[in-house]
C-alpha positions as CSV (number, residue, x, y, z in Angstrom):
1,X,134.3,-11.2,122.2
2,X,134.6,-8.0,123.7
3,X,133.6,-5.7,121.4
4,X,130.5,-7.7,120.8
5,X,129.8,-7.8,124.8
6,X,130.0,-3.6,124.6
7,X,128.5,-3.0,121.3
8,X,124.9,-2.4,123.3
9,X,124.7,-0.4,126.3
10,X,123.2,-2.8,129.3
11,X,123.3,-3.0,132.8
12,X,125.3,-5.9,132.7
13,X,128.1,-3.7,130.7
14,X,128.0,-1.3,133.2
15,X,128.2,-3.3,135.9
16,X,130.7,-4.6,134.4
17,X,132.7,-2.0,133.7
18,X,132.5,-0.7,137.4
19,X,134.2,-3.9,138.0
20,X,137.0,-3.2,135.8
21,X,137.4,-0.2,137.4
22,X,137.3,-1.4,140.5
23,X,139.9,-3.5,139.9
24,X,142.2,-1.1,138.8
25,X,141.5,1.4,141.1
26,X,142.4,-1.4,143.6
27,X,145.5,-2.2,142.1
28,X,146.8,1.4,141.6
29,X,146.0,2.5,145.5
30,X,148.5,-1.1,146.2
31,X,151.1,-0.4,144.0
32,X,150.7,4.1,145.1
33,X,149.5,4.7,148.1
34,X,152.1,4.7,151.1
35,X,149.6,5.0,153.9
36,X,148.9,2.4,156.6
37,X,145.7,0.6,156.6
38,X,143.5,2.3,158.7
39,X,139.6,2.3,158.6
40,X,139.6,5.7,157.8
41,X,142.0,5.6,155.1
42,X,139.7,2.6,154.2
43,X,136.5,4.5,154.0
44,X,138.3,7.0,152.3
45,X,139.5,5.5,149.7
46,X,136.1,3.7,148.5
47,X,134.7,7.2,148.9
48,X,137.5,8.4,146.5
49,X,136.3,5.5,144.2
50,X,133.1,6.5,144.2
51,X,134.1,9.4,142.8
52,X,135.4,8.0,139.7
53,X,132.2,5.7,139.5
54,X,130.4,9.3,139.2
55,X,132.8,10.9,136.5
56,X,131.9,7.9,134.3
57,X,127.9,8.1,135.0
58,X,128.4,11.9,133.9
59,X,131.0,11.0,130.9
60,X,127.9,8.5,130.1
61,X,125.1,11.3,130.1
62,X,126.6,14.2,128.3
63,X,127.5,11.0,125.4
64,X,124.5,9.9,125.1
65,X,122.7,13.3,125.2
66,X,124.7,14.8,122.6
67,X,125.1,11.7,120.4
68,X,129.1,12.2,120.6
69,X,129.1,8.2,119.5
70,X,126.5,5.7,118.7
71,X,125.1,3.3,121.6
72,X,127.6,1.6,122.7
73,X,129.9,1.1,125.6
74,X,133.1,2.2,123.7
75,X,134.0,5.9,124.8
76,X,133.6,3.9,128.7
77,X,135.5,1.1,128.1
78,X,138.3,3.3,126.8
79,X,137.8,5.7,129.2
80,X,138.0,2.7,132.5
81,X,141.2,0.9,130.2
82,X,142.8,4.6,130.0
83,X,142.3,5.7,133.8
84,X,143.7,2.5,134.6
85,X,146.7,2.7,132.4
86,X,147.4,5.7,134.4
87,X,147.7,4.8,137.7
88,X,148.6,8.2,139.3
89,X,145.7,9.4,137.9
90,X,143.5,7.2,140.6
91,X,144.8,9.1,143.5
92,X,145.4,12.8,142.5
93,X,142.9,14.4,144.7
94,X,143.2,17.5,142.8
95,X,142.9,16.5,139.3
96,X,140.0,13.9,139.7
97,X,138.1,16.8,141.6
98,X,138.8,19.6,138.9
99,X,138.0,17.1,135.9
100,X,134.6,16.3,137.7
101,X,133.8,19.6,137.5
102,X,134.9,20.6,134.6
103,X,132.6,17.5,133.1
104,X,129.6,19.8,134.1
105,X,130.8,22.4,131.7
106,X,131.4,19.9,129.0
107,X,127.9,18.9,129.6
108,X,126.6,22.5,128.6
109,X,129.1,23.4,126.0
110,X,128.3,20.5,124.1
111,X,124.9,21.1,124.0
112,X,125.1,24.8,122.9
113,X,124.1,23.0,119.5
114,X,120.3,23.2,120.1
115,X,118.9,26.6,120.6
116,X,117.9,26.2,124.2
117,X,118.5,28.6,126.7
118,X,122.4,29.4,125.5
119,X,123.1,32.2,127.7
120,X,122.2,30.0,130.6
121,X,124.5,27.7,129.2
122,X,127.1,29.6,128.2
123,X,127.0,31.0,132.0
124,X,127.3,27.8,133.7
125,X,129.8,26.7,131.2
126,X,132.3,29.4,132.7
127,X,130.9,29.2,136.5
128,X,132.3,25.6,136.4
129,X,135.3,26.3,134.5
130,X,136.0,29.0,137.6
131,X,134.6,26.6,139.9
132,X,137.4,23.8,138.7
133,X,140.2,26.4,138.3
134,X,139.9,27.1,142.1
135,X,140.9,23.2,142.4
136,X,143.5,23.2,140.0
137,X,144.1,26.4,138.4
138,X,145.5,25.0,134.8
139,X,141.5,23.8,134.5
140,X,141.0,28.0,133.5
141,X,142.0,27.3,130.5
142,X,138.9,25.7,128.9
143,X,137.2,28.6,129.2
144,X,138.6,28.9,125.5
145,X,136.6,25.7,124.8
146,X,133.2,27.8,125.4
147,X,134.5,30.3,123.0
148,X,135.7,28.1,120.5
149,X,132.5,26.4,120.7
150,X,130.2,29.6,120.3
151,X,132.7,30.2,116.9
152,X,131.8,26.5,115.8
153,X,127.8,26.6,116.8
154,X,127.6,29.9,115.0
155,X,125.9,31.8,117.9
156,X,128.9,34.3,118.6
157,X,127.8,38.0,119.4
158,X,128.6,40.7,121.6
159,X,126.0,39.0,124.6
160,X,127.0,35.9,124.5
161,X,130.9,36.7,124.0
162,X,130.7,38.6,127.6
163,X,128.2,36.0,129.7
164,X,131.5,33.1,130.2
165,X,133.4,35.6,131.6
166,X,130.7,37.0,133.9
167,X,130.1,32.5,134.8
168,X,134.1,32.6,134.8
169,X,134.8,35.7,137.2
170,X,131.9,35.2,139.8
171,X,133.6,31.8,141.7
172,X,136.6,33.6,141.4
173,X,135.2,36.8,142.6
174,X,133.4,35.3,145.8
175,X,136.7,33.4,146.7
176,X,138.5,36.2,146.2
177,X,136.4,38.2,148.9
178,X,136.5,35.3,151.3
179,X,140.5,35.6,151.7
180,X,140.0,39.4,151.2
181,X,137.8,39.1,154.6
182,X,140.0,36.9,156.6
183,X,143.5,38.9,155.0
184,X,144.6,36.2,153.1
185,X,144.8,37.2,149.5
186,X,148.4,35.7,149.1
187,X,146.2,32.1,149.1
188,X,144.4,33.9,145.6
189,X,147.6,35.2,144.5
190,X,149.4,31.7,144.9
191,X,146.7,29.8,143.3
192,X,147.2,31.1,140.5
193,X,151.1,31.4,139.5
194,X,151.5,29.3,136.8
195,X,154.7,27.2,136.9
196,X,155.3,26.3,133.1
197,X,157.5,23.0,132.7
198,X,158.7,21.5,129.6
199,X,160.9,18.5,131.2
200,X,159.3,15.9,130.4
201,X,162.1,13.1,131.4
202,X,159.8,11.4,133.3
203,X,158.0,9.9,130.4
204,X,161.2,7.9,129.6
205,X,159.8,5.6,132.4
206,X,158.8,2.6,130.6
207,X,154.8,2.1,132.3
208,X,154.2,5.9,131.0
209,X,156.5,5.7,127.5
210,X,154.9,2.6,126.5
211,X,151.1,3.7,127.1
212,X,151.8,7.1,125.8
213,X,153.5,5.7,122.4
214,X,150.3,3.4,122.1
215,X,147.7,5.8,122.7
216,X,149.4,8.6,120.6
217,X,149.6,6.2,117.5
218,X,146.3,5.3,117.9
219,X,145.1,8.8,118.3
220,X,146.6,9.9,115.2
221,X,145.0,6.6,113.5
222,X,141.4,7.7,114.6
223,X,141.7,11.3,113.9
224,X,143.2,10.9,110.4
225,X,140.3,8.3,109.7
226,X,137.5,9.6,111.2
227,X,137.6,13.6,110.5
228,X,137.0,13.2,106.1
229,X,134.3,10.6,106.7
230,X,132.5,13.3,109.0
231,X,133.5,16.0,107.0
232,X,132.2,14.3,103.8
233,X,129.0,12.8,105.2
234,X,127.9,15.9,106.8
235,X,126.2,14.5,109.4
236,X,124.6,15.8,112.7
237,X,128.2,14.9,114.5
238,X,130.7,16.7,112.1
239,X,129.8,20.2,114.2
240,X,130.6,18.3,117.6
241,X,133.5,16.2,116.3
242,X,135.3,19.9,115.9
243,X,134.6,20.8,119.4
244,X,136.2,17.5,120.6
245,X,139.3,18.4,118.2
246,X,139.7,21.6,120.0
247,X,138.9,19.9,123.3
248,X,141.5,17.8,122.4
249,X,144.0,20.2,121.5
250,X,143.7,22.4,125.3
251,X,143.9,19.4,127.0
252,X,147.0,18.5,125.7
253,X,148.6,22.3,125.6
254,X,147.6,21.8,129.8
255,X,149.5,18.5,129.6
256,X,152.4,19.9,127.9
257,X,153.3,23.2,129.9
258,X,151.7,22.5,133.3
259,X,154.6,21.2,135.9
260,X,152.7,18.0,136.8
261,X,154.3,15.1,134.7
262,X,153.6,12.0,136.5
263,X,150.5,10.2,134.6
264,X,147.6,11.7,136.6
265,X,147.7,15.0,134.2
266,X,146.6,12.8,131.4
267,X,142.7,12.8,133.1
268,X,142.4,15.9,131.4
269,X,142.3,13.7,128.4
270,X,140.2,10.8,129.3
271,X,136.9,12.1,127.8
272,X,137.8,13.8,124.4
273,X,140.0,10.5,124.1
274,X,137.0,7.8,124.7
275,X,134.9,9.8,122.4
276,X,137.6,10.3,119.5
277,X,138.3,6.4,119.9
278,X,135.0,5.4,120.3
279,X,134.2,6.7,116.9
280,X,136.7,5.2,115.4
281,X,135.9,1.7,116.5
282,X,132.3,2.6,115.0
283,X,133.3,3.4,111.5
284,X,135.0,0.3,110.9
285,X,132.4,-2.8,110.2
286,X,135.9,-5.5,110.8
287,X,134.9,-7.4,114.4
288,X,138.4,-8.5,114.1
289,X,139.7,-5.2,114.3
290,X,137.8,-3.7,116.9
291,X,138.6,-7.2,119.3
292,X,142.4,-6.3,117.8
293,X,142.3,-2.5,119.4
294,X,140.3,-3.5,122.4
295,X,142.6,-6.1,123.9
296,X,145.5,-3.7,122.6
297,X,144.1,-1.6,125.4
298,X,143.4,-4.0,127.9
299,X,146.9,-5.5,127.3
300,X,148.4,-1.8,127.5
301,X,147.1,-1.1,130.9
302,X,147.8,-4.5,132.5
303,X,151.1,-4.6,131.7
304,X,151.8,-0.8,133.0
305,X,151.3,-2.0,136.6
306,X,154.4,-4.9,135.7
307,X,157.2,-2.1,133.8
């Protein structure tokens, strides 16, 4: 069953899992992508994929380096079942780039829990938080995750309040001079003018309404039954599981005012939402259940490519 096959992380999960991906990523560039066939769009496009392959090798490290869920194959599974669900999401140059980045702050605001070099942390949190926003400028906003975060791991103060802004401003700063020198500081300007938009008429389409009513149920689900058990236990994770609330809840504020409403904004989601669900599978000991969610998921995404 498949909750049995990723109960264990194993090559032969990964592999395949890369598969699965594979599969929809081929699918999705069929069913989206307008261009002729061309060896160059060709080689492109299995670049593009390898890409993806990389966001879920770094989703996989900063998991399993922080403990965010026990070890198992879950969060990824979720994570490969939920990209493919959103097919736009495959080929939004812009979004895939900015959410790789922004994976390598995740990496070093999630480990602000140990006492390791945190202003070095906290610096490169907001470096790549600049660095993403100069893809897509909504990505700024996580630089509220760092200082959430420093609230949450109790190491707020005046030093480390100030070092994310220094990590946020330099990127900016240096791109800013490099327009400055060519007198083209309308391309800065532009980058940032945030379009709000709260029409969101094209999630009556039936292969984003249906996913989106799924997930959101089950969201709910795993929050509502996973938060008092952590909460009551106490345990290493309960500290973390607040940061992936909050995580959870600027993602979604992106989602919800930026002007992008086709499916490929809901990569923003994609790792808070494999960790969240991930746990939830874990705390419950029914194999029945988990199977139940899993091919839930599976059927979810397979039939969005037929509504």
């Amino acid at each position: 069953m498949i909750a049995n096959f990723f109960n264990k992380t194993k090559p032969v999960t990964i592999f395949s899992l890369v598969v699965l991906l594979f599969i929809f990523y081929l699918s999705s560039s069929l069913m989206v992508n307008t261009e002729e066939f061309s060896i160059y769009n060709f080689l492109k496009m299995i670049l593009f994929f390898g890409w993806h392959i990389l966001f879920l090798m770094i989703v996989n490290f900063i998991v399993k380096k922080n403990k965010l869920t026990q070890d198992n194959s879950y969060a990824l599974l979720l994570i490969v079942l939920m990209l493919g669900t959103f097919r736009e999401a495959f080929l939004s140059t812009n979004i895939v780039f900015s959410n790789l980045i922004l994976l390598l702050s995740y990496r070093r605001i999630y480990s602000l829990k140990s006492e390791i070099n945190t202003s070095a942390k906290l610096f490169d949190a907001g470096l790549w938080i600049g660095v993403s926003s100069l893809i897509y400028s909504w990505s700024i906003f996580f630089i509220v995750l760092v200082y959430v975060s420093i609230i949450i791991y109790k190491k707020i103060n005046l030093k480390n309040s100030l070092i994310p802004l220094v990590g946020l401003i330099t990127p900016l700063f240096l791109f800013f001079t490099y327009v400055f020198c060519f007198d083209n500081v309308v391309v800065f300007y532009d980058k940032f003018k945030y379009d709000l938009s709260l029409v969101f008429t094209s999630y009556n389409a039936l292969h984003l309404l249906l996913p989106i009513t799924f997930i959101v149920t089950i969201l709910l689900w795993s929050v509502f039954s996973v938060t008092p058990k952590l909460v009551l236990v106490g345990n290493k994770l309960k500290l973390s599981w607040q940061v992936i609330i909050n995580h959870l809840l600027i993602a979604l504020t992106i989602i919800v005012l930026s002007p992008i409403k086709n499916g490929s904004e809901f990569y923003f989601l994609l790792f808070p939402l494999g960790v969240i669900f991930a746990n939830f599978l874990q705390i419950s000991s029914s194999k029945t259940f988990k199977n139940m969610v899993l091919y839930l998921f599976l059927l979810v995404s397979i039939s969005s490519y037929f509504l």
